[in-house]
BAKOLKOL-880484 format. One record per residue: residue number from 1; residue in one letter; chain; z, y, x of N, C-alpha, C, CB in turn. Coordinates in steps of 0.2 Angstrom, whole numbers. Glycine has a CB too. Layout:
% BAKOLKOL-880484
NUM:A:A:Z:Y:X:Z:Y:X:Z:Y:X:Z:Y:X
...
//
This chain:
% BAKOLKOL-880484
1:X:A:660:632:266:664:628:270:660:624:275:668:623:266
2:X:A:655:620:273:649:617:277:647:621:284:642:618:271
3:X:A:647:628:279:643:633:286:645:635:289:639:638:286
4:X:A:653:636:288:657:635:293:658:633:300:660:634:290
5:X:A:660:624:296:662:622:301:655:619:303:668:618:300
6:X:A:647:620:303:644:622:308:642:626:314:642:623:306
7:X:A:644:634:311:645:637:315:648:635:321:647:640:313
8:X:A:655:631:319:663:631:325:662:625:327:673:632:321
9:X:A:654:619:325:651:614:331:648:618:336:646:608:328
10:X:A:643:623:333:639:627:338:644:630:343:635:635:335
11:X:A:649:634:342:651:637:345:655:634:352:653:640:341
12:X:A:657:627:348:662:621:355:654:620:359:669:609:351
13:X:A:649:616:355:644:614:359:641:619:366:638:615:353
14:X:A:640:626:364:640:631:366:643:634:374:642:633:361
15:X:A:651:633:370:656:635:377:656:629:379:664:636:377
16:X:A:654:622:379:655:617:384:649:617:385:659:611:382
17:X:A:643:620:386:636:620:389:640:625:394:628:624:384
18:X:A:641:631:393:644:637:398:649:633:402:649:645:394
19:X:A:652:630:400:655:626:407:654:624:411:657:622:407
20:X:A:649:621:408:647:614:414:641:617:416:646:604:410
21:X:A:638:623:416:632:627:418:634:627:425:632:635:415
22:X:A:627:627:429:629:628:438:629:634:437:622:625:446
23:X:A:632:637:442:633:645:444:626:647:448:640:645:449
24:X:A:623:644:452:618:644:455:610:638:454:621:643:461
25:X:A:606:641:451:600:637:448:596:638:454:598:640:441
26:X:A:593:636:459:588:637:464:581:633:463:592:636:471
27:X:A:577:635:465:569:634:463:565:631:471:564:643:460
28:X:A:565:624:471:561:620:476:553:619:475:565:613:477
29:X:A:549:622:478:541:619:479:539:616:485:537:623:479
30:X:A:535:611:484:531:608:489:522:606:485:536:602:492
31:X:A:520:604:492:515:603:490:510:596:487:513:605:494
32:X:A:514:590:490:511:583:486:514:582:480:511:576:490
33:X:A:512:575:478:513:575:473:520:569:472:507:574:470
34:X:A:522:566:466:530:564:465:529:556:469:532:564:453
35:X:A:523:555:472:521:548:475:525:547:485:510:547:474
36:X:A:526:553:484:525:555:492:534:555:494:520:565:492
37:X:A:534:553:500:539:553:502:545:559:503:537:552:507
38:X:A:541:564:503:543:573:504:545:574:498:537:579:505
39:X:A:544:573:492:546:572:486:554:570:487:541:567:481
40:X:A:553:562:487:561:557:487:564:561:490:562:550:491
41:X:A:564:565:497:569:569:502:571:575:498:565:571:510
42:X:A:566:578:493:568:585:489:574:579:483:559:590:483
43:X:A:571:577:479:576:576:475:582:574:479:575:571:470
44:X:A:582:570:484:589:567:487:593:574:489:588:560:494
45:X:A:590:581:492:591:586:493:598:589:488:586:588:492
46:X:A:591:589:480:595:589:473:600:585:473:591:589:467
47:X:A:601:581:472:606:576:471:612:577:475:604:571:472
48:X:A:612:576:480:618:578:486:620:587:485:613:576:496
49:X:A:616:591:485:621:598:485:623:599:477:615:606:487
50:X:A:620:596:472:624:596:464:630:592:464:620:592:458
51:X:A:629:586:469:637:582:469:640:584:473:638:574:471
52:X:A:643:587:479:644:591:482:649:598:479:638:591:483
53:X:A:644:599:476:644:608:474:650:606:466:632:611:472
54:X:A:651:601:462:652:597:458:648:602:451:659:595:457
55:X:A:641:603:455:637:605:447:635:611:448:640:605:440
56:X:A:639:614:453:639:622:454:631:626:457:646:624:460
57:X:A:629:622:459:622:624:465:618:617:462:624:623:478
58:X:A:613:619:456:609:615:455:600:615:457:610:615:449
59:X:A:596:612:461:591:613:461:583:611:456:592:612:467
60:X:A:581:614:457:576:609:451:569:611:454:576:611:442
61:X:A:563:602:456:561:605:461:554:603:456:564:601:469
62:X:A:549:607:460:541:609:457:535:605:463:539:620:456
63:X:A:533:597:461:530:597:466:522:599:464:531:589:469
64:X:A:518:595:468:512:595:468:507:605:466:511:590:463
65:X:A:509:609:470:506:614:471:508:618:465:500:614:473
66:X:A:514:617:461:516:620:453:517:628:457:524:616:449
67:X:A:519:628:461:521:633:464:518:640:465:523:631:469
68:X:A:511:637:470:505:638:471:503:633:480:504:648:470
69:X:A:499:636:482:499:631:490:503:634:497:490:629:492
70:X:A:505:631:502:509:632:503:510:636:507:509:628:505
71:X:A:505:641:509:505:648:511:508:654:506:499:651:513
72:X:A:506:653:497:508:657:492:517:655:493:503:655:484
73:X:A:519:647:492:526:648:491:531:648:498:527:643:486
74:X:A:528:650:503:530:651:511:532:658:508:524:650:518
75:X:A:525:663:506:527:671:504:533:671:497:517:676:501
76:X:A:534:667:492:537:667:486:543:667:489:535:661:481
77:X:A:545:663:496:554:661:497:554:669:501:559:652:504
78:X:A:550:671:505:551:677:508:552:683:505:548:677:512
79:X:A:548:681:499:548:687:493:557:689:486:541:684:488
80:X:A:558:678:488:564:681:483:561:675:477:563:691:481
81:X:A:557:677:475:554:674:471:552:667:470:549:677:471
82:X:A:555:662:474:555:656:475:561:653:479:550:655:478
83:X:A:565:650:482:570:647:482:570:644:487:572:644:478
84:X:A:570:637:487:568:635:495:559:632:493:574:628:498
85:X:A:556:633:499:551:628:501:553:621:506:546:633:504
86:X:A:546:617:506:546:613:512:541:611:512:549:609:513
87:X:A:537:612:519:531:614:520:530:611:525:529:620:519
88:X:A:524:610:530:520:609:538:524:613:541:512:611:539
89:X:A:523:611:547:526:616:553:521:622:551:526:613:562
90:X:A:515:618:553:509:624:555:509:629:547:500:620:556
91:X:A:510:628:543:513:634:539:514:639:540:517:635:538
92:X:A:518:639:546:524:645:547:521:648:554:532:640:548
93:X:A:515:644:556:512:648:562:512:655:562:505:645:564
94:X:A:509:658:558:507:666:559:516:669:558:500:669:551
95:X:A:519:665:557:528:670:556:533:669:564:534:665:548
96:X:A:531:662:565:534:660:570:532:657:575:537:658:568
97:X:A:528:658:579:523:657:583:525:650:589:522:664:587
98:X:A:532:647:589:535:644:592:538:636:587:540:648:594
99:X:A:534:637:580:532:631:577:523:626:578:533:634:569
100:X:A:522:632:580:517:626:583:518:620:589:511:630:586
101:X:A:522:621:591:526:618:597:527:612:596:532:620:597
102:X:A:529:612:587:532:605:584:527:601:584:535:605:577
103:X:A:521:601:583:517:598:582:509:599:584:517:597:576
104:X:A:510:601:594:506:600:600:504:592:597:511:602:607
105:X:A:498:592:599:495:586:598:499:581:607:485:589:597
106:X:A:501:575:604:505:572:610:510:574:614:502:573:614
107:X:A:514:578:610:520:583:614:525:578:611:522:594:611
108:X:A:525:573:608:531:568:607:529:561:608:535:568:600
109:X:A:533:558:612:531:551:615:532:546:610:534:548:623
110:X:A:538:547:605:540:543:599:543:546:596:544:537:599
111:X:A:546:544:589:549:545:585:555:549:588:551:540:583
112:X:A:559:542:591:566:546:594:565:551:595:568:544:600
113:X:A:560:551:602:560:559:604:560:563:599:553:561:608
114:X:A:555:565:594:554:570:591:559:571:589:548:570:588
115:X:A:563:567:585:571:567:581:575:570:585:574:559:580
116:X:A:577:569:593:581:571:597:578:579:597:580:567:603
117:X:A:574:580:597:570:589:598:572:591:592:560:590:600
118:X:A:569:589:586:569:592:581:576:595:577:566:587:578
119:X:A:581:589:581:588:589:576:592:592:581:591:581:574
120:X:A:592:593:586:595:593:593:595:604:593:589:587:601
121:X:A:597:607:597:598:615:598:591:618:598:601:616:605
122:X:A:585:613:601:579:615:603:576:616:595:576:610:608
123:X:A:577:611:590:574:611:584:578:617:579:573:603:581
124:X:A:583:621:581:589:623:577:585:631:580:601:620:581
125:X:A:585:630:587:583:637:588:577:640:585:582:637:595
126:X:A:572:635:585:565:638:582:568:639:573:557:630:582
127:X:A:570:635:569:572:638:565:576:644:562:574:634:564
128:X:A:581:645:567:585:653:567:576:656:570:594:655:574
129:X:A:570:654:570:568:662:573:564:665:564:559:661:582
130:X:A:565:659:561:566:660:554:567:666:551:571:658:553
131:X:A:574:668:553:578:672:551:575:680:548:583:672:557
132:X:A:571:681:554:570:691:553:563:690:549:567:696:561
133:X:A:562:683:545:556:684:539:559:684:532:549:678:539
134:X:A:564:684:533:569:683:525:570:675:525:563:686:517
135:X:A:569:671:529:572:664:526:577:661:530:566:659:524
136:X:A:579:654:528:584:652:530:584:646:533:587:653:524
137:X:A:580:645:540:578:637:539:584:633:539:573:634:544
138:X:A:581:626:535:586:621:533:586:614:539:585:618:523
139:X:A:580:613:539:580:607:542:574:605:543:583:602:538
140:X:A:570:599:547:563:598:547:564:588:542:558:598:558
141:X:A:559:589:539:557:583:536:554:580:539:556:584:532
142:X:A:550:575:537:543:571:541:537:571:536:545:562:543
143:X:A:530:572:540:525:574:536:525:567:539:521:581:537
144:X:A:525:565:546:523:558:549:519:560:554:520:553:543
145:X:A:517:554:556:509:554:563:507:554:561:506:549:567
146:X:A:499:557:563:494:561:560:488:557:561:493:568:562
147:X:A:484:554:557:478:549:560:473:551:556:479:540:559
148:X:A:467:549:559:460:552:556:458:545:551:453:554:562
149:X:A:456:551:548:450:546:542:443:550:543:453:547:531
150:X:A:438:546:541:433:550:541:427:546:536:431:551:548
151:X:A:419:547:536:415:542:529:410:541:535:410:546:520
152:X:A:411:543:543:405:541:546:403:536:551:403:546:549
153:X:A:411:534:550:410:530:556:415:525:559:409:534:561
154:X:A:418:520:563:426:518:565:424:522:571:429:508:566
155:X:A:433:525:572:432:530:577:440:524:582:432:541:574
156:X:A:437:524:587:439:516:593:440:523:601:429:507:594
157:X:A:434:530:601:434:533:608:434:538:605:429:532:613
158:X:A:437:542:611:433:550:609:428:552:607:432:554:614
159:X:A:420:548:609:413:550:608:414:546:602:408:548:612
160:X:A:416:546:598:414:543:590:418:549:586:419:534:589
161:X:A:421:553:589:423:560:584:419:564:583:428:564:586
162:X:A:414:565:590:410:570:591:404:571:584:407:568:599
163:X:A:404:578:584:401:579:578:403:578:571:397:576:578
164:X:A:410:577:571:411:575:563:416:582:562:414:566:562
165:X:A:413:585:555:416:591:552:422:588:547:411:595:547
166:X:A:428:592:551:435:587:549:438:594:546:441:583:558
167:X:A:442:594:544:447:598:539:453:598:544:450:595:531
168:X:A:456:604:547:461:604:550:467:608:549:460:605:555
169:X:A:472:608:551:478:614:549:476:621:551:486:612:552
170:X:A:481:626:549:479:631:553:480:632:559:480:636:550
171:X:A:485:626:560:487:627:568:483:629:573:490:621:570
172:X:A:483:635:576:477:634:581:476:629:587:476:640:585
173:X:A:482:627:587:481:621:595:479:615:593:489:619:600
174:X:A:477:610:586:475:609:582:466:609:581:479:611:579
175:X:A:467:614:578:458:618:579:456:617:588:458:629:576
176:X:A:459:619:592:456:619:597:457:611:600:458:623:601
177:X:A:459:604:600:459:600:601:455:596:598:464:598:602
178:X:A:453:596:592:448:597:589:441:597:591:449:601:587
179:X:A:440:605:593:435:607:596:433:604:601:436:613:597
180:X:A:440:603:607:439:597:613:435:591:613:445:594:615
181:X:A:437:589:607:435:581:606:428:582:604:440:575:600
182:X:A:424:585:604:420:587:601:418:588:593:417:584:604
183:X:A:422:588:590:424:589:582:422:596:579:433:588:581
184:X:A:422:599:574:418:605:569:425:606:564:408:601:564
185:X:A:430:608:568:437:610:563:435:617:560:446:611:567
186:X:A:439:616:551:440:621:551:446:620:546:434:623:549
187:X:A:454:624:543:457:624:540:455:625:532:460:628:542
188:X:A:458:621:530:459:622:521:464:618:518:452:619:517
189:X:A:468:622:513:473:619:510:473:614:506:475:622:507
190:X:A:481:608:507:476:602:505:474:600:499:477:597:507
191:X:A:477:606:494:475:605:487:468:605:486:478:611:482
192:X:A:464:609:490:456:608:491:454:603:492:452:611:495
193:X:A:458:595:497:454:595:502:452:589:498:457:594:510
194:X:A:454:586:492:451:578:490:444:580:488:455:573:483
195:X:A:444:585:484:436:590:482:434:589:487:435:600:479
196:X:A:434:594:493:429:594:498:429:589:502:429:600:501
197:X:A:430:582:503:428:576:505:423:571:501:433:574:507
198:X:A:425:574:495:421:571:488:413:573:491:424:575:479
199:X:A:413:580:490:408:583:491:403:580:496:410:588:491
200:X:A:408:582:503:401:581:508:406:588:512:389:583:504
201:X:A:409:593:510:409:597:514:414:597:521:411:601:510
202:X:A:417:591:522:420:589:526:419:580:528:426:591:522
203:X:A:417:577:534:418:572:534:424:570:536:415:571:536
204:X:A:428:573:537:432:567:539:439:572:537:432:563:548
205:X:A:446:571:541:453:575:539:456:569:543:455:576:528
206:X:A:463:573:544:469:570:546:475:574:544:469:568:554
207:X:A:478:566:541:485:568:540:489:560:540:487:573:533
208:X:A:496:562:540:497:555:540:497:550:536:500:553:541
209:X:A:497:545:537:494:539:532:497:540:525:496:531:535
210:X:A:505:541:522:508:541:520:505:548:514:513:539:525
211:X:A:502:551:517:500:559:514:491:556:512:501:568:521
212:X:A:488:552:516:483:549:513:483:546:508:481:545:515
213:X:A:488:542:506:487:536:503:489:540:496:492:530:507
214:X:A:495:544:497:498:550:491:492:554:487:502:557:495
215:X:A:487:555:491:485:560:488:479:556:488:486:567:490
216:X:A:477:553:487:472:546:487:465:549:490:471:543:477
217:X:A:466:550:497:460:551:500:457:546:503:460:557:504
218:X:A:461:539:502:456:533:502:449:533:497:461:527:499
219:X:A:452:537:493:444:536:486:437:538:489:445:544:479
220:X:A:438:544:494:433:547:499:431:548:504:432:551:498
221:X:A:437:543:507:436:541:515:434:534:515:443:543:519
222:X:A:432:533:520:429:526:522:435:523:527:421:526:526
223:X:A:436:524:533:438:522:539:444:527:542:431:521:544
224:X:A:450:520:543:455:525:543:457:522:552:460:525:535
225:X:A:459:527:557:461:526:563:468:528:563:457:529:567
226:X:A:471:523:566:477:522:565:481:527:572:479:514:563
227:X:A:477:534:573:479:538:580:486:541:582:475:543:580
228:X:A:489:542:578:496:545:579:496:549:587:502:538:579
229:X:A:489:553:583:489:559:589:493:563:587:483:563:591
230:X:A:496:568:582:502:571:581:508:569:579:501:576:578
231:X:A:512:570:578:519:570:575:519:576:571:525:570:580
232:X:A:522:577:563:519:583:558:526:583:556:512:582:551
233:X:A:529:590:557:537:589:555:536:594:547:544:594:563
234:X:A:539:593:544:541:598:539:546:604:538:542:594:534
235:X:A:544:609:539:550:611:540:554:616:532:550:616:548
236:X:A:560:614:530:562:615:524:567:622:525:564:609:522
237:X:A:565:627:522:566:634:522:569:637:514:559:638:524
238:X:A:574:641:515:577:644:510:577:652:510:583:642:511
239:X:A:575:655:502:576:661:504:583:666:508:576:662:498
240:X:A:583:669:512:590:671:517:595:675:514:589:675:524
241:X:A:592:679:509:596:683:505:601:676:501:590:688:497
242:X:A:596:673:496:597:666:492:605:662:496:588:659:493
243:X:A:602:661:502:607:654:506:614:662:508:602:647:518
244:X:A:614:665:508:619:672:511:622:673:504:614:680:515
245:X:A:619:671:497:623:675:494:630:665:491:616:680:486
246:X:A:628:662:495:630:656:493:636:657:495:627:648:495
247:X:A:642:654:492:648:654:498:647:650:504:656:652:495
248:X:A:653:651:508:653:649:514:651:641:514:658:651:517
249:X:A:655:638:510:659:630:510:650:627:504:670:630:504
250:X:A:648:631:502:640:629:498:636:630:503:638:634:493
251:X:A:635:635:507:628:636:513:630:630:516:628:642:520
252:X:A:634:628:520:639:620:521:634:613:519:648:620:516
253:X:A:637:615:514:635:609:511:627:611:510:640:607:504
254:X:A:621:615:507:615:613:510:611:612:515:614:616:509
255:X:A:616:615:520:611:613:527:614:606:528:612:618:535
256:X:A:619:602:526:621:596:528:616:591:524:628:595:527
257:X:A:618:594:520:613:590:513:604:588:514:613:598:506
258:X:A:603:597:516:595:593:520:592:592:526:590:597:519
259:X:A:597:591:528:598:586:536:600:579:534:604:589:544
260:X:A:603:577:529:604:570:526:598:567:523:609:570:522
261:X:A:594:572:519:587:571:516:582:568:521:583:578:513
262:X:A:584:572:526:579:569:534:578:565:535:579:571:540
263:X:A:584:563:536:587:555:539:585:550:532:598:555:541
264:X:A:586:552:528:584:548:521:578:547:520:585:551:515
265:X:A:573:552:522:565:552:522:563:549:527:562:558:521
266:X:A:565:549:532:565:546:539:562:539:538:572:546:543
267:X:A:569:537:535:571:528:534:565:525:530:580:527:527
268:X:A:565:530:524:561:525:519:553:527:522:562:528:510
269:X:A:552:533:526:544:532:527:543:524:532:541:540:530
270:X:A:547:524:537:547:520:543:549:512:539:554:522:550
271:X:A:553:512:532:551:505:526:545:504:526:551:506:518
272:X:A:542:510:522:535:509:518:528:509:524:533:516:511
273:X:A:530:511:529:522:512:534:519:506:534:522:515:541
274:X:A:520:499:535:519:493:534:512:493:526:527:490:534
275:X:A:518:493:522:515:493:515:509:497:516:520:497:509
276:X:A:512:504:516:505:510:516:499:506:518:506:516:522
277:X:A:498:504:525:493:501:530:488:495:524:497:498:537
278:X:A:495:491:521:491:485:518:488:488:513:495:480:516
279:X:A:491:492:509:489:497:503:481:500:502:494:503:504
280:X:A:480:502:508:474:507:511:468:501:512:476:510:519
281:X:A:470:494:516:466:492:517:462:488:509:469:489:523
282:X:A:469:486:507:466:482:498:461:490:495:478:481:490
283:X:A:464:494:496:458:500:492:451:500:494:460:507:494
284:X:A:450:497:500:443:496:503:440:501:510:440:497:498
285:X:A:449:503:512:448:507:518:446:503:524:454:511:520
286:X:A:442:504:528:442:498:534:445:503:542:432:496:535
287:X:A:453:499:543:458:504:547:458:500:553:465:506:543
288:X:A:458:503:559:458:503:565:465:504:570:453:507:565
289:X:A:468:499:570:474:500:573:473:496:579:479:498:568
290:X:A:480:498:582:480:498:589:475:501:596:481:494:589
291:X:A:473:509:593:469:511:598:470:514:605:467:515:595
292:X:A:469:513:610:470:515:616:468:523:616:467:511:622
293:X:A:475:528:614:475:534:614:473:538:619:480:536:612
294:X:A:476:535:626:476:538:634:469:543:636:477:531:639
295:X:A:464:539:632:457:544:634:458:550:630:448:540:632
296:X:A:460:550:623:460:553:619:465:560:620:462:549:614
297:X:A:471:558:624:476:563:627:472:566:634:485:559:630
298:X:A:470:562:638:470:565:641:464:571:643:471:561:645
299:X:A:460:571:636:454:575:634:458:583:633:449:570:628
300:X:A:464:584:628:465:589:625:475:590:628:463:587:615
301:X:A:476:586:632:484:588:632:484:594:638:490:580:634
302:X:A:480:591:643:483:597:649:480:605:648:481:594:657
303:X:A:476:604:643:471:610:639:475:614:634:463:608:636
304:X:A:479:610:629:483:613:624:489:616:629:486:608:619
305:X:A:492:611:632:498:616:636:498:622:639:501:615:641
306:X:A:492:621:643:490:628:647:487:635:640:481:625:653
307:X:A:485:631:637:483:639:630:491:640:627:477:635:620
308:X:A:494:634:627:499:635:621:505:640:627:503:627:616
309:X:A:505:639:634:508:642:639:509:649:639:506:640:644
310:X:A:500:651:640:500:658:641:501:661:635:494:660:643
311:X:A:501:659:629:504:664:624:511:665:623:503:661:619
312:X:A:513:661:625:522:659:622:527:657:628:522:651:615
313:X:A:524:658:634:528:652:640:530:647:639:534:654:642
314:X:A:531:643:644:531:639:647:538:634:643:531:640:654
315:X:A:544:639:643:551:635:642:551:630:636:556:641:641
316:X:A:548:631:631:549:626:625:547:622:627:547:628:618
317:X:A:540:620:630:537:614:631:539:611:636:532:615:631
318:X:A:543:614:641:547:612:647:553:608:643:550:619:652
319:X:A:556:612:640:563:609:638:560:603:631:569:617:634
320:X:A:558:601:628:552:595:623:553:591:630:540:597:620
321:X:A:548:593:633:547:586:638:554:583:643:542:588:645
322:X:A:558:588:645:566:586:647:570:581:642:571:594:646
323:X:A:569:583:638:574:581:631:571:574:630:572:587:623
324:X:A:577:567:631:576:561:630:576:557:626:578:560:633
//
């Protein structure tokens, strides 16, 4: 009798797990870790398409490189084998040659701007070019402004870069402004990069403060310049089979979902950037703010356009600079 009505608890236990099961289980990676801004925007992601959806489209997300780094799980959504990512623009350079665009060194005068481009037809378009690699893009997130750190030196001019071996994205307009400022770029992923600053193999890196501070490359940097020479969008991609097999009224509600993450991640990083700065400096970073950028632009901006022109024409970077 006992083993009975054991059984017939398993079994209600059972059907009312199959109930309340999502119909759809999808697999999110990124690359920092659960400290980082890009994180809060994934789970808020998860959260908003499971309420939404009421449970039906659950996502469950894998930070800090669980995945593998951000080129392996860029190939994993296009393969099938991974769900969504969200990742650097420059990521996506070798697929989509019109994401480097996003993050031309100086191609956004603020925030706004970049928001207005990003969210607006012009940032919708680069994402459908998406489409013929198997994914789905969703939205851009914020990686942030992009500021150097480095162990050699406070860098106040141009001539205070020169010579210093910096870690850069693979973006090539990137590497080459770089190169301009007299700098020794070279790409590496940035699961490598705290190692290779420890080391000596790199002096310096940029990213934004907020992705410093995450991945605590205060520990091996000295001097942090507060340059907001790029703007670094994230752009958040879904496998295309994956978002196609969703119903209609579900695709819906994801793409709304991680354009609300944006706006959410937006808010709180433009909270904490204050904090961040104080944070950096209590660690024992010695940070350099309010630098007169203008020598700095005008060393690498009219040289990136003209490269980034003859590859790709003129129109994207025409229509960035239109766009108010």
């Amino acid at each position: 009798m006992k083993i009975s009505r054991l059984l017939l608890a398993c079994l209600i236990a059972a059907t009312g797990s199959a109930a309340f099961a999502a119909k759809f289980n999808l697999k999110m990676g990124h690359a920092v870790n659960t400290t980082d801004g890009q994180h809060a925007a994934a789970m808020k992601l998860a959260e908003l398409v499971k309420q939404r959806t009421n449970g039906d489209v659950e996502i469950t997300i894998f930070p800090s490189n669980q995945l593998g780094n951000d080129g392996a799980m860029i190939n994993g959504v296009r393969g099938g084998t991974i769900d969504i990512v969200s990742s650097g623009a420059s990521n996506y350079n070798g697929l989509v040659a019109n994401t480097a665009a996003m993050e031309l060194p100086f191609v956004f005068r603020n925030a706004q701007h970049a928001y207005h481009v990003l969210d607006g037809d012009i940032g919708t378009g680069v994402l459908n070019e998406l489409a013929p690699h198997n994914m789905k893009g969703l939205a851009y997130w914020e990686n942030g402004w992009r500021a150097f750190t480095n162990n050699k030196r406070p860098v106040t001019k141009p001539e205070d870069l020169k010579g210093l071996k910096i870690r850069s994205t693979p973006n090539p307009y990137h590497i080459q402004a770089f190169k301009l400022l007299g700098m020794n770029p070279s790409p590496m992923p940035i699961a490598e990069l705290y190692t290779a600053l420890e080391s000596g193999a790199f002096d310096a890196q940029e990213h934004p403060i907020n992705v410093t501070w995450s991945s605590k490359f205060y520990e091996v940097q000295k001097y942090l310049t507060v340059s907001n020479h790029v703007y670094s969008p994230i752009i958040v991609a879904m496998n295309k089979a994956k978002f196609d097999s969703l119903p209609a009224n579900y695709q819906k509600i994801v793409v709304d979902a991680a354009r609300e993450a944006a706006t959410y991640q937006r808010n709180l990083n433009a909270q904490n950037a204050g904090k961040v700065v104080a944070d950096l400096k209590k660690s024992g970073m010695q940070v350099i703010e309010n630098v007169d950028m203008a020598p700095f632009q005008k060393i690498v901006s009219a040289e990136i356009a003209k490269t980034f022109g003859e590859k790709n024409g003129t129109a994207l970077l025409n229509a960035i600079e239109a766009t108010k």
